[in-house]
Backbone as a printed PyTorch tensor [residue, N CA C, xyz], in Angstrom:
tensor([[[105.7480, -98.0180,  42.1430],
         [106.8330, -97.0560,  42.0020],
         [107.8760, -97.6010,  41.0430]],

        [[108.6480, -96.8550,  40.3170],
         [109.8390, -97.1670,  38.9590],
         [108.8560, -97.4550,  38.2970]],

        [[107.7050, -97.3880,  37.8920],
         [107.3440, -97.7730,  36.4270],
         [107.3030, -96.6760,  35.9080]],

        [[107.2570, -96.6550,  34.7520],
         [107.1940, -95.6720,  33.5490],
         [105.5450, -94.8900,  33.3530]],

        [[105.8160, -94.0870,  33.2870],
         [103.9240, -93.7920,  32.8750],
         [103.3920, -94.0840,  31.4160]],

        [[102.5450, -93.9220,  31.6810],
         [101.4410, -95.0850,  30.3970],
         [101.7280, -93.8070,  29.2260]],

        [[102.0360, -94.8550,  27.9870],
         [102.0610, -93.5990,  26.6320],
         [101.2820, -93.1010,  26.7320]],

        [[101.4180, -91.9080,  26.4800],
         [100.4210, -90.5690,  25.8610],
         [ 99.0550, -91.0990,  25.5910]],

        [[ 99.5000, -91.9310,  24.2490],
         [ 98.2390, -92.2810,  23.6240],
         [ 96.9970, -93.1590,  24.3350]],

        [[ 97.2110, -93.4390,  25.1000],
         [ 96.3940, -94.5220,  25.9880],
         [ 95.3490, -92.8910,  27.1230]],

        [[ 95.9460, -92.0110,  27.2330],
         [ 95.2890, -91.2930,  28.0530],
         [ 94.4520, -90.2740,  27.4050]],

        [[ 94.2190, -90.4100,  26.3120],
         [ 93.3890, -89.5260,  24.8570],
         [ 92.2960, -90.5160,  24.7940]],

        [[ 90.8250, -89.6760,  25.0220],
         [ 89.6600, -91.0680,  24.5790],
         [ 88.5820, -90.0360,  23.9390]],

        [[ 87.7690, -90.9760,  22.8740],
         [ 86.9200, -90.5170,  21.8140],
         [ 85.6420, -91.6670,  21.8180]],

        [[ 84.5000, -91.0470,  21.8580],
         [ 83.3670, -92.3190,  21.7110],
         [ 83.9330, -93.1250,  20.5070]],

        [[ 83.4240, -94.0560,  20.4750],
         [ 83.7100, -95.3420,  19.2820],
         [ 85.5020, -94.8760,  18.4380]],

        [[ 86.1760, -94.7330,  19.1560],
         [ 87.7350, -94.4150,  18.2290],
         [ 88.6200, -95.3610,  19.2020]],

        [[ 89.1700, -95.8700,  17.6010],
         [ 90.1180, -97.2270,  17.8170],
         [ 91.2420, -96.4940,  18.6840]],

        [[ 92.7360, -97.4840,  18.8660],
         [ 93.6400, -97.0610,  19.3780],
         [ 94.5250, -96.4150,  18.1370]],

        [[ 94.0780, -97.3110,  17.1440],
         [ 95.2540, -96.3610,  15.8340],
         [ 94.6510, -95.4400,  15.6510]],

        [[ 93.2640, -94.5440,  15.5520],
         [ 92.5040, -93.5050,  15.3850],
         [ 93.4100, -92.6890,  16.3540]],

        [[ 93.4330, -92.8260,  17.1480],
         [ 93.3590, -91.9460,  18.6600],
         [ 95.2950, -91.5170,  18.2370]],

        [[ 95.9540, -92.6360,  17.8740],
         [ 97.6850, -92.6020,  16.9740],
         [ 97.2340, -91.6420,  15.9550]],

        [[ 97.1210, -92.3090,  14.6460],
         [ 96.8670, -90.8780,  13.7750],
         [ 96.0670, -89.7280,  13.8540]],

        [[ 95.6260, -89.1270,  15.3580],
         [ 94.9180, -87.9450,  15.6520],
         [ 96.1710, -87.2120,  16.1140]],

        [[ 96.7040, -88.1780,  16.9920],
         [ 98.1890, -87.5150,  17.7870],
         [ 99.1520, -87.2220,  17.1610]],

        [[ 99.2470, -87.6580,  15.1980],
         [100.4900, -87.7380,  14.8200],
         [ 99.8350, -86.3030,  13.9080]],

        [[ 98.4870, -86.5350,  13.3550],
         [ 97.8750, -85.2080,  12.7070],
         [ 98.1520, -83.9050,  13.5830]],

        [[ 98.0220, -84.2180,  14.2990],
         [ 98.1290, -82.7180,  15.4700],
         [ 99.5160, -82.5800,  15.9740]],

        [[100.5500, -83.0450,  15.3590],
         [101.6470, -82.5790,  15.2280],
         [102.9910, -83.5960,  16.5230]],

        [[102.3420, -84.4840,  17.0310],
         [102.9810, -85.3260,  17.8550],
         [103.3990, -86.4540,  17.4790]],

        [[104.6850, -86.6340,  17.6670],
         [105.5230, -88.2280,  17.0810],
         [104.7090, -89.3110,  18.2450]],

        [[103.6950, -90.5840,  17.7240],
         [103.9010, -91.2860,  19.1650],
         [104.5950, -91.9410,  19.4090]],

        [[105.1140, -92.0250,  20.5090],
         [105.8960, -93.0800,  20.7920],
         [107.1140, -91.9210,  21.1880]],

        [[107.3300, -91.1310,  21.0090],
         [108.1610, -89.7510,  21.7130],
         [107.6210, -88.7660,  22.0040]],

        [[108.4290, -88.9000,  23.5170],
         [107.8220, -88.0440,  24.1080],
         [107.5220, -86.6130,  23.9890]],

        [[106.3960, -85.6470,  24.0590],
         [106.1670, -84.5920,  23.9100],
         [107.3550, -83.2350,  25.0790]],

        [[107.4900, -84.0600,  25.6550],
         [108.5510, -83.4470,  26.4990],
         [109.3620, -82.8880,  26.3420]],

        [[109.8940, -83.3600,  25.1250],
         [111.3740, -82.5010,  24.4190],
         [110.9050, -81.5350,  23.6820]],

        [[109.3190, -80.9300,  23.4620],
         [109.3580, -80.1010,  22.5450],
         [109.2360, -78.4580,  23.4430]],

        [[109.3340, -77.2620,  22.7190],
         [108.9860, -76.2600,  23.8240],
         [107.6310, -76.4210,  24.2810]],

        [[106.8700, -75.3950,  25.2610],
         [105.7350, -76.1770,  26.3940],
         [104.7070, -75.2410,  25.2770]],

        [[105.0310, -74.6240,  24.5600],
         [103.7490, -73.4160,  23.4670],
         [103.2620, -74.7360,  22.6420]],

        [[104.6830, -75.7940,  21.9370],
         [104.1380, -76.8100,  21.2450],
         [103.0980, -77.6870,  21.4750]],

        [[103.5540, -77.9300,  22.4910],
         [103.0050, -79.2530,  23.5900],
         [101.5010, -78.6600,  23.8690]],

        [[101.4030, -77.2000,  24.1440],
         [ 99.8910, -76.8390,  24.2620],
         [ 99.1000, -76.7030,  22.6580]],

        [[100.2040, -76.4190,  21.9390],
         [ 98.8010, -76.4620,  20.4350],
         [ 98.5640, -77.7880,  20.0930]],

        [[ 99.7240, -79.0220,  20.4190],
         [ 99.1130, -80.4040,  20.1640],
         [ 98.0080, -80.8000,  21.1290]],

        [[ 98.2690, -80.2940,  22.2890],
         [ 97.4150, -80.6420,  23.2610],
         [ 95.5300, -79.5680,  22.8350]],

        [[ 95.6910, -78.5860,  22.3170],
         [ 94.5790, -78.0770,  22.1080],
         [ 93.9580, -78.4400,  21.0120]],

        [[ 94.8340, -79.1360,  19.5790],
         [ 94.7720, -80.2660,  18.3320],
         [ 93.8030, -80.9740,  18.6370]],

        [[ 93.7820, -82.2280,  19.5940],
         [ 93.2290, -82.9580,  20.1340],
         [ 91.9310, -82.8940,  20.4470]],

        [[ 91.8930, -81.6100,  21.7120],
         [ 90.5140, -81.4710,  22.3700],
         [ 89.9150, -80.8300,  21.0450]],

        [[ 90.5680, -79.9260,  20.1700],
         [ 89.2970, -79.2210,  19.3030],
         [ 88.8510, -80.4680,  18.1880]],

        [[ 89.3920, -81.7590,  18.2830],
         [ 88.9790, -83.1560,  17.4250],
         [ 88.4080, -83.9590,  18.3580]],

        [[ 87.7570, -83.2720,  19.4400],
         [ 86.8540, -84.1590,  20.1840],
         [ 87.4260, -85.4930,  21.1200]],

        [[ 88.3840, -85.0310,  21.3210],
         [ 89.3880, -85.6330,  22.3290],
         [ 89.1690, -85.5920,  23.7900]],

        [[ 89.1120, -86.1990,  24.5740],
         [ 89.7390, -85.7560,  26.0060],
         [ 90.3300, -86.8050,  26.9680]],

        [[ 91.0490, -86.2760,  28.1720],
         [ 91.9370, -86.9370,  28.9520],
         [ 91.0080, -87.4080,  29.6330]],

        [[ 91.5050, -89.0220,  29.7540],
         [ 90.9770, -89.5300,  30.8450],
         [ 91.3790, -89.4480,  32.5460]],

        [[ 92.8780, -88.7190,  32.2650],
         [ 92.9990, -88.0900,  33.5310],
         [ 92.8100, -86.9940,  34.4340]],

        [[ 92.0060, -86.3790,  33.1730],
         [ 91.0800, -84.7810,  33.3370],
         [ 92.4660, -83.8620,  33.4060]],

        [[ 93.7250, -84.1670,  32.5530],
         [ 94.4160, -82.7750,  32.7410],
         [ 93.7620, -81.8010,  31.7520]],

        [[ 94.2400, -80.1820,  32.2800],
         [ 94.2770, -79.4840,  31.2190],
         [ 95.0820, -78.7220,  31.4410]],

        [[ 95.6660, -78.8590,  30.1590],
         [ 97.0180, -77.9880,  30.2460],
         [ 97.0280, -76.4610,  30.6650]],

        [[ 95.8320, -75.7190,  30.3100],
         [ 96.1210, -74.2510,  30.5420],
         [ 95.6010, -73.9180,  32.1850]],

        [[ 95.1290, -74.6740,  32.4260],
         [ 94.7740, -74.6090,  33.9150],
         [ 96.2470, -74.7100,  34.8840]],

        [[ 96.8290, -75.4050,  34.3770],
         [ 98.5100, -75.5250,  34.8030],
         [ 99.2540, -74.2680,  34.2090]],

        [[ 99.2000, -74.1720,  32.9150],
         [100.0250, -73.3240,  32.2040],
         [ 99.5500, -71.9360,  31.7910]],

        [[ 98.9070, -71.2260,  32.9630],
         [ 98.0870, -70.1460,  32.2090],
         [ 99.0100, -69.1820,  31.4740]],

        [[100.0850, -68.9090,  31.4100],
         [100.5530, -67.7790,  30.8850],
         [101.0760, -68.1980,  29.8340]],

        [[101.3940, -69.4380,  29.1820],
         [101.8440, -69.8800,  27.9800],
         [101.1920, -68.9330,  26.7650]],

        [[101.5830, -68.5120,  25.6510],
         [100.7460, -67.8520,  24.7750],
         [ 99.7110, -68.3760,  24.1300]],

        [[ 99.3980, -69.6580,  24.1900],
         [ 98.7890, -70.6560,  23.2100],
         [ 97.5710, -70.5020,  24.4990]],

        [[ 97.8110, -70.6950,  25.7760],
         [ 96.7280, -70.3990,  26.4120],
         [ 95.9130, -69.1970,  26.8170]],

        [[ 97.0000, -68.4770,  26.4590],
         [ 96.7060, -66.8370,  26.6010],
         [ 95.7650, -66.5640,  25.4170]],

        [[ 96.5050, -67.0960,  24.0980],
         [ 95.6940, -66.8890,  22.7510],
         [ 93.8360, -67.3660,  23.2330]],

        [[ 93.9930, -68.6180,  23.5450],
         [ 93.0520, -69.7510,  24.1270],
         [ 91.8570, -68.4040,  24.8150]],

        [[ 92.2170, -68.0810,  25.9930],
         [ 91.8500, -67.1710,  26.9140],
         [ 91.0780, -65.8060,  26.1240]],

        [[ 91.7770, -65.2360,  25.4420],
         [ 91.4340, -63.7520,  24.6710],
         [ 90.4270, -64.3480,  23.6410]],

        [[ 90.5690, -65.7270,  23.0130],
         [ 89.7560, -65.4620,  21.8480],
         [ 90.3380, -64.8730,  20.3570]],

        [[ 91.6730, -64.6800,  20.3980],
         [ 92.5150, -64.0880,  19.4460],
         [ 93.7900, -64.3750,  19.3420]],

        [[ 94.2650, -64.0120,  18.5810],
         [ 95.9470, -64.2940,  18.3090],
         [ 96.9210, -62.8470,  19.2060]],

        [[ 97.6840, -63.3710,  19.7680],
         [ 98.2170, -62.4300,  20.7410],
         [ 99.4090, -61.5010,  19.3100]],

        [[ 99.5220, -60.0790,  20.0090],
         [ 99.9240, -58.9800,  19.2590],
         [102.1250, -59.4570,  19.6500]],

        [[102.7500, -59.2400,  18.8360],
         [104.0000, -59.2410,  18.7250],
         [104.7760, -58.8130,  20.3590]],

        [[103.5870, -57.5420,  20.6190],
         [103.9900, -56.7250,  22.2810],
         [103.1510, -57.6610,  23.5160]],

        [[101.9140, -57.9990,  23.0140],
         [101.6980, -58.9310,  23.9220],
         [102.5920, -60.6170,  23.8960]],

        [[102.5320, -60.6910,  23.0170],
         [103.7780, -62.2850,  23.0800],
         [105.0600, -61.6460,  23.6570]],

        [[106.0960, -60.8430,  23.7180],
         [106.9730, -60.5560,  24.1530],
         [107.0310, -60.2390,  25.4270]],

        [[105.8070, -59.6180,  26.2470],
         [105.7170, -59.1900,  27.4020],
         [105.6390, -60.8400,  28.5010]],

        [[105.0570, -62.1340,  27.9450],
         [104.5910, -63.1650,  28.8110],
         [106.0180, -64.0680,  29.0380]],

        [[105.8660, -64.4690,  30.1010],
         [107.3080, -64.9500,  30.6100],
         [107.7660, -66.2380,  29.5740]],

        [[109.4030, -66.1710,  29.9060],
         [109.2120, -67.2820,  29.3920],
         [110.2880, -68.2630,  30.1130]],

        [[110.3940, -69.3390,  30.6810],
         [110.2420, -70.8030,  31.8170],
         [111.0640, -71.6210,  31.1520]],

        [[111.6670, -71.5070,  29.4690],
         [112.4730, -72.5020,  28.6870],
         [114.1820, -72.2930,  29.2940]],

        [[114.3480, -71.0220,  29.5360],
         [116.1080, -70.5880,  29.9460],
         [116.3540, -70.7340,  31.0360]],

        [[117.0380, -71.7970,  31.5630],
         [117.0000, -71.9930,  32.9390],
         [118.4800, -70.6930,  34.0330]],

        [[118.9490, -70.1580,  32.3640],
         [119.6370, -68.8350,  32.8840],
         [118.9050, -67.8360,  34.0050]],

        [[117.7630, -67.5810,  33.6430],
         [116.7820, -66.8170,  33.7680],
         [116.0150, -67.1490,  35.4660]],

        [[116.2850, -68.8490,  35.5010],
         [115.5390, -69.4640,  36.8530],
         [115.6880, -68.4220,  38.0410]],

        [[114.7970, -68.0770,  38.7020],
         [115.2590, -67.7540,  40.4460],
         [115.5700, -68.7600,  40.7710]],

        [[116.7880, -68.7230,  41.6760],
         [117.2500, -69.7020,  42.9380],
         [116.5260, -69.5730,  44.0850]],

        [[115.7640, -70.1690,  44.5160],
         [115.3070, -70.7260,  46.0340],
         [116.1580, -70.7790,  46.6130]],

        [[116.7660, -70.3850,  47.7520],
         [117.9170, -70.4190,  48.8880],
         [117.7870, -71.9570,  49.4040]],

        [[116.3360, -72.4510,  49.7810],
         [116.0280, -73.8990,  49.9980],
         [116.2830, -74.6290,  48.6040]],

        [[116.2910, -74.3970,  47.9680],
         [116.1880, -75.4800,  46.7280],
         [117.4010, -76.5760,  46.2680]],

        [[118.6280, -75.8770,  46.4840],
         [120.0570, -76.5490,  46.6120],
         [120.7150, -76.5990,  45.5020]],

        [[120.0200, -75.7290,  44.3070],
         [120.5310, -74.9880,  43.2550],
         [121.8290, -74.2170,  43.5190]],

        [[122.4070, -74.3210,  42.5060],
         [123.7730, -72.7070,  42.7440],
         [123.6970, -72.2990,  41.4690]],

        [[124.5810, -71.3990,  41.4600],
         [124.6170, -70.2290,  40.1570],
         [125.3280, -71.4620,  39.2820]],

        [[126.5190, -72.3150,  39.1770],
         [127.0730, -72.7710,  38.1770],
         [125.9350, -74.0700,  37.6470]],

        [[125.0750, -74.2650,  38.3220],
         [123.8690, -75.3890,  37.7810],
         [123.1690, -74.4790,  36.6030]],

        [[123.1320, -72.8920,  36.1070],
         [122.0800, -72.6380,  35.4990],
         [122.8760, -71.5810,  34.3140]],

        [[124.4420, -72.3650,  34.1690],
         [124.8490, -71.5260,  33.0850],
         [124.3420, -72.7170,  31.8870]],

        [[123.9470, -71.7290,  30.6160],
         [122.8260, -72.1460,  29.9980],
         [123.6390, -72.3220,  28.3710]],

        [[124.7830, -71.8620,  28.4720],
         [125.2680, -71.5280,  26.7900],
         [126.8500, -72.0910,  26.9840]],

        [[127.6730, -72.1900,  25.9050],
         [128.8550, -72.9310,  26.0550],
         [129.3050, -72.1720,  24.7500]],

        [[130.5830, -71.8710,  24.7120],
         [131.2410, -71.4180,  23.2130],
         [131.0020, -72.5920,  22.2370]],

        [[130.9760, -71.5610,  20.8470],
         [130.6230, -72.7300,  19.5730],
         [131.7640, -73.8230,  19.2700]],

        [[131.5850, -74.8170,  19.5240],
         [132.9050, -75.8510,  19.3900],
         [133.2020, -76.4350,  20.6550]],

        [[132.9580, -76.0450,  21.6220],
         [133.8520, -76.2350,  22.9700],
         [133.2800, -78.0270,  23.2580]],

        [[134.4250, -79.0770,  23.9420],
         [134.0680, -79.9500,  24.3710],
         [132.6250, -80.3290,  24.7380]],

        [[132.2470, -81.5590,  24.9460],
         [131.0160, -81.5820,  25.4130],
         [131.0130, -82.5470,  26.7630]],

        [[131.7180, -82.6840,  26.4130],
         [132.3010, -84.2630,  27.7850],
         [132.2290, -83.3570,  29.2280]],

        [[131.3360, -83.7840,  29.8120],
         [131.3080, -83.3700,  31.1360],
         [132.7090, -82.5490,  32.0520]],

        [[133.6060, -83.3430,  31.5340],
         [135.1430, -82.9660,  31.9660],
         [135.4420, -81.4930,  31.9380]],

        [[134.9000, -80.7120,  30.8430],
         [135.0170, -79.7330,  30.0050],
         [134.0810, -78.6880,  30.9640]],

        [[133.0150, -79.4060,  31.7440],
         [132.0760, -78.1820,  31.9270],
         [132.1300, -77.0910,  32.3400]],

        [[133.2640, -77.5450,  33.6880],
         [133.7860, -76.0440,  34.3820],
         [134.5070, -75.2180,  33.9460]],

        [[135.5290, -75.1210,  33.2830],
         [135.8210, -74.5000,  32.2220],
         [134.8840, -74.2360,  31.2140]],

        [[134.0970, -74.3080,  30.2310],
         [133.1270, -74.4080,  29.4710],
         [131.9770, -73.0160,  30.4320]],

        [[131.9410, -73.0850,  31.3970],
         [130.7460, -72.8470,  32.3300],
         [131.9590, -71.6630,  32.8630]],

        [[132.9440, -71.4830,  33.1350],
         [133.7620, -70.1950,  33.1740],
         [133.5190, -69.2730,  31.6950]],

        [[134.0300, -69.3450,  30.8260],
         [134.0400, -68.7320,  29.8770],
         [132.4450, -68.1810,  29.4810]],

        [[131.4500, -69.1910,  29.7000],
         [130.4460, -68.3860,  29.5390],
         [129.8640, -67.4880,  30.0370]],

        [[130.1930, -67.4840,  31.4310],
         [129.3990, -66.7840,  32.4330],
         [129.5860, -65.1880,  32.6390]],

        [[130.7270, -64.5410,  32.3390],
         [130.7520, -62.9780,  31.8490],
         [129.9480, -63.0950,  30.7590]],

        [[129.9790, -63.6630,  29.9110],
         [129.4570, -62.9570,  28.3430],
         [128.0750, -62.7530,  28.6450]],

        [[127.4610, -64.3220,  29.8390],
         [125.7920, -64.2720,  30.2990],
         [125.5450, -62.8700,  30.4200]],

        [[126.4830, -62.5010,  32.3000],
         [126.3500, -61.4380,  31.9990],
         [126.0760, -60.3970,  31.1490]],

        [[126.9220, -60.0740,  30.8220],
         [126.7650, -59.2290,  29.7730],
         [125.6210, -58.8190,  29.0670]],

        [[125.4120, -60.1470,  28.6550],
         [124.1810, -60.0930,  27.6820],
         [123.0570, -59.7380,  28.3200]],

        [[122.7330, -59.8240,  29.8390],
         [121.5420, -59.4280,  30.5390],
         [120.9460, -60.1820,  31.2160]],

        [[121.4700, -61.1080,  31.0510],
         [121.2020, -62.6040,  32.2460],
         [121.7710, -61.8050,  33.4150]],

        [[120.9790, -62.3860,  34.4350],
         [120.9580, -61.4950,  36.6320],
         [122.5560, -62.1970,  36.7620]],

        [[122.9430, -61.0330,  37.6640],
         [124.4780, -61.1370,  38.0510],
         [124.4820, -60.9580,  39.7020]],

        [[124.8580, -62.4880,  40.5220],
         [124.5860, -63.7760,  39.7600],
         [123.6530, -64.2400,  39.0840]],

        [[123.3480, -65.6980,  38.3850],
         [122.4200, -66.0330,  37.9710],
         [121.5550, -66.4780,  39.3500]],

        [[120.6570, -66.5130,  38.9230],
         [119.1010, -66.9390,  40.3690],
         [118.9770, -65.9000,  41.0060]],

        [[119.9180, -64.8870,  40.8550],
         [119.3370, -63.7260,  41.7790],
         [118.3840, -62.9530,  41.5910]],

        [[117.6200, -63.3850,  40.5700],
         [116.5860, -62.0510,  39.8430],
         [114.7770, -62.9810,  40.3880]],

        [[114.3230, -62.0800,  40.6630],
         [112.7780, -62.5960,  41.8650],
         [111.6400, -63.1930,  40.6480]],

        [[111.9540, -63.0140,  39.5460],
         [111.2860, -63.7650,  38.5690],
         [111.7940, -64.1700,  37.6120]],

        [[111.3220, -64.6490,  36.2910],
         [111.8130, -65.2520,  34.8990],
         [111.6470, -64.2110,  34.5330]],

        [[112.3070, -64.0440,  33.4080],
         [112.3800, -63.0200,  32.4030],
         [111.1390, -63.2830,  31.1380]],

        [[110.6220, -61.7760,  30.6160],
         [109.8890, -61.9820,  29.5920],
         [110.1750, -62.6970,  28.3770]],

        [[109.8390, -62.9300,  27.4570],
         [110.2840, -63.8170,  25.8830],
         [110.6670, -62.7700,  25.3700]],

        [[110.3650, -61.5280,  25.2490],
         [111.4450, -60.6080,  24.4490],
         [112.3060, -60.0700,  25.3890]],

        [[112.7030, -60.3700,  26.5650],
         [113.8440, -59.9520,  27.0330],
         [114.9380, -61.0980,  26.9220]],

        [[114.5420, -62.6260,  27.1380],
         [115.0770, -63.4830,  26.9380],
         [115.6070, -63.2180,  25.7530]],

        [[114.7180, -63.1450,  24.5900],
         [115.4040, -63.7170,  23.1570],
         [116.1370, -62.5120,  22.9010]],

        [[116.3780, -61.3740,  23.3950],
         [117.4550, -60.4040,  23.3080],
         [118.8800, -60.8520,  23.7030]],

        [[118.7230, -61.5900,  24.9700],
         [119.8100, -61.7300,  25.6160],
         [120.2260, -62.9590,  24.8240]],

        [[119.9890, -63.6000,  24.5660],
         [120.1230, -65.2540,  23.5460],
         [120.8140, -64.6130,  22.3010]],

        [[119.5570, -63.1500,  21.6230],
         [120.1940, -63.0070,  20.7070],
         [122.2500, -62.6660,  20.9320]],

        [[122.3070, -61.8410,  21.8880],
         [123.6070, -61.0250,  22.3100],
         [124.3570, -62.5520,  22.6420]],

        [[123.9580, -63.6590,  23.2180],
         [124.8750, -64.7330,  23.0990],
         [125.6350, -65.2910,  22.2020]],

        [[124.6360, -65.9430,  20.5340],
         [124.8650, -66.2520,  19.5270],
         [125.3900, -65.2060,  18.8880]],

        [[125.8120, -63.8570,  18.7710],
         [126.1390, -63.0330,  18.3210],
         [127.7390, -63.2190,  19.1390]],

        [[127.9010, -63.7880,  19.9290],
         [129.4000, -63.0180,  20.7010],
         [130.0700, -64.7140,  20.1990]],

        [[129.3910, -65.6460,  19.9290],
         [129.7690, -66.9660,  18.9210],
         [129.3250, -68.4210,  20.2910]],

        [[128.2380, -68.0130,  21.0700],
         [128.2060, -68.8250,  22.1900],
         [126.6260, -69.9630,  21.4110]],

        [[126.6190, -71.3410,  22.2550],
         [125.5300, -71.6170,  21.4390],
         [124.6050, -72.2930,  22.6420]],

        [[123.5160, -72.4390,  22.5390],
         [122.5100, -73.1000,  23.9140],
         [122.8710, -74.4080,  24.1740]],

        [[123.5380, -75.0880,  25.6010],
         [123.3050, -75.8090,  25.5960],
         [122.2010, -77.0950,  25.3170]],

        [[121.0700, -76.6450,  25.3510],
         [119.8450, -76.9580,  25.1120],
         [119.2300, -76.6310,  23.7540]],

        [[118.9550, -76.8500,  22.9630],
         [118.2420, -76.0330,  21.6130],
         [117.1620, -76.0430,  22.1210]],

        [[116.4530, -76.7820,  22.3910],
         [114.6160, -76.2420,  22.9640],
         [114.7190, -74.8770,  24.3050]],

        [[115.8010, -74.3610,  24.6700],
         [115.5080, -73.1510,  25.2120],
         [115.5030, -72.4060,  24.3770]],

        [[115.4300, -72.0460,  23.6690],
         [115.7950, -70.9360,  22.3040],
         [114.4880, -70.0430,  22.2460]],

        [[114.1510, -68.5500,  22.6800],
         [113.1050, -68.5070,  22.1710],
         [112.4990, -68.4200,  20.6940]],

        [[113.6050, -68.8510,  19.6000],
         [112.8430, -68.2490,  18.2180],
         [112.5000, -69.6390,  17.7440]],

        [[112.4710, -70.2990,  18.6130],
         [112.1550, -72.0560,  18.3190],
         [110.3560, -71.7570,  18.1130]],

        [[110.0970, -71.8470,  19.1550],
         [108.6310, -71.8250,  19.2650],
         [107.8160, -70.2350,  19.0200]],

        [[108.5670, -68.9890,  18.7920],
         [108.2560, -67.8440,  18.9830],
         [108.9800, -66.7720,  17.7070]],

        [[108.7570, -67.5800,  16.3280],
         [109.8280, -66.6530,  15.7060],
         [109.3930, -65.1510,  14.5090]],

        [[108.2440, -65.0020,  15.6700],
         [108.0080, -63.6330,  15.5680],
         [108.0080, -62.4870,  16.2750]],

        [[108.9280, -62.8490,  17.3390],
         [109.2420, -61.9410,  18.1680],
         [111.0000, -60.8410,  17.7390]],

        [[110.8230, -59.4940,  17.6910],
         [111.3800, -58.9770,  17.0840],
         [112.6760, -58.8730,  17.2450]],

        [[113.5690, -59.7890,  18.2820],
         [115.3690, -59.7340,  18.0900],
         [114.8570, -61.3790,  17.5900]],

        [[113.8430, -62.2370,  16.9120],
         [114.4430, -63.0960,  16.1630],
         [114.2380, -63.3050,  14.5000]],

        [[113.8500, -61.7020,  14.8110],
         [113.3590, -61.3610,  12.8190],
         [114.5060, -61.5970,  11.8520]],

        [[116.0570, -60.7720,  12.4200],
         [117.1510, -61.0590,  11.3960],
         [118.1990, -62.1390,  12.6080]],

        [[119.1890, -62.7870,  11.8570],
         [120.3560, -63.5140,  11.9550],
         [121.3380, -63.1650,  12.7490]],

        [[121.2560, -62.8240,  14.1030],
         [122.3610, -62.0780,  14.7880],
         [124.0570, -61.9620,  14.1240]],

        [[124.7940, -61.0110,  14.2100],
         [126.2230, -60.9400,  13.2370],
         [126.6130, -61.3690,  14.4010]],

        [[127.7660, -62.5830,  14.2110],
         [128.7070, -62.7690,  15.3540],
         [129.7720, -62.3020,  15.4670]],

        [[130.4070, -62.1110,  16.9570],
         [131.3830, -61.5440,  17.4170],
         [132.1490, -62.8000,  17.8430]],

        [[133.4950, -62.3020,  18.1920],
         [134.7990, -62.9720,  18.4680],
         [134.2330, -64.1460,  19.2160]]])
């Protein structure tokens, strides 16, 4: 227990392939080693992860990602055999906005744990948050985030999300997080075609 888990790269195996082979397969398929895949959105993390297996890769810990992640689009794509349609990518949830989270009554979550955006400029120093985390939380509203937040019985779709994101950055608010964003990993979904105009 406290140890760290074994790099990435050590859990990727190939008949006769060195350990730097198995490095420049992971860095070809779009993964820094030595950082973690964690910080990227989870659509990324599945096309590096599908990079791999289609180069004759596999885990020695027998994960697979879409068996965990079936609704991701990359596994959905995976699944159909095709590239998913603009209406089908918009309709599949999306798990990056933790605005969006249901609260579990057991879980010990509250509504001010899952405000997700902060005005452009505002402090960053922890000191700042509650205030910071006031000001945002009408505009959430507003924008279409559940009132309260956690009260809504599922996640929201990727084009309902990136609507409401869009109506954030438009009113001058910015993600705490940049990897929640849906036009990060998804920027063909249609509120992230043009540049939202900002408001006050």
């Amino acid at each position: 227990t406290g140890c760290p888990p074994s790099a990435e790269f050590t859990q990727w195996q190939r008949t006769s392939t060195s350990v730097e082979a198995v490095k420049t397969a992971m860095a070809d398929c779009g993964e820094p080693v030595g950082y973690s895949m964690n910080h990227y959105p989870t659509n990324e993390r599945v096309l590096q992860f599908q990079c791999m297996q289609r180069l004759g890769f596999t885990r020695k810990d027998g994960f697979e990602f879409c068996q965990v992640m079936k609704h991701v689009p990359a596994c959905v794509e995976e699944r159909l055999g095709r590239p998913l349609t603009v209406a089908e990518l918009e309709a599949l949830p999306f798990e990056a906005d933790e605005g969006f989270y249901p609260i579990n009554p057991d879980s010990g979550r509250y509504e001010d744990m899952q405000v997700t955006w902060r005005k452009v400029g505002a402090p960053l120093h922890f000191s700042f948050q509650v205030a910071n985390n006031r000001e945002a939380l009408p505009v959430m509203y507003a924008c279409g985030y559940p009132k309260p937040l956690g009260s809504n019985q599922a996640v929201a779709s990727i084009g309902d999300t990136a609507k409401a994101q869009r109506c954030m950055l438009a009113h001058g608010f910015e993600p705490k997080h940049k990897m929640m964003r849906v036009c990060r990993p998804y920027p063909s979904v249609a509120a992230c075609q043009n540049p939202p105009d900002r408001q006050g």
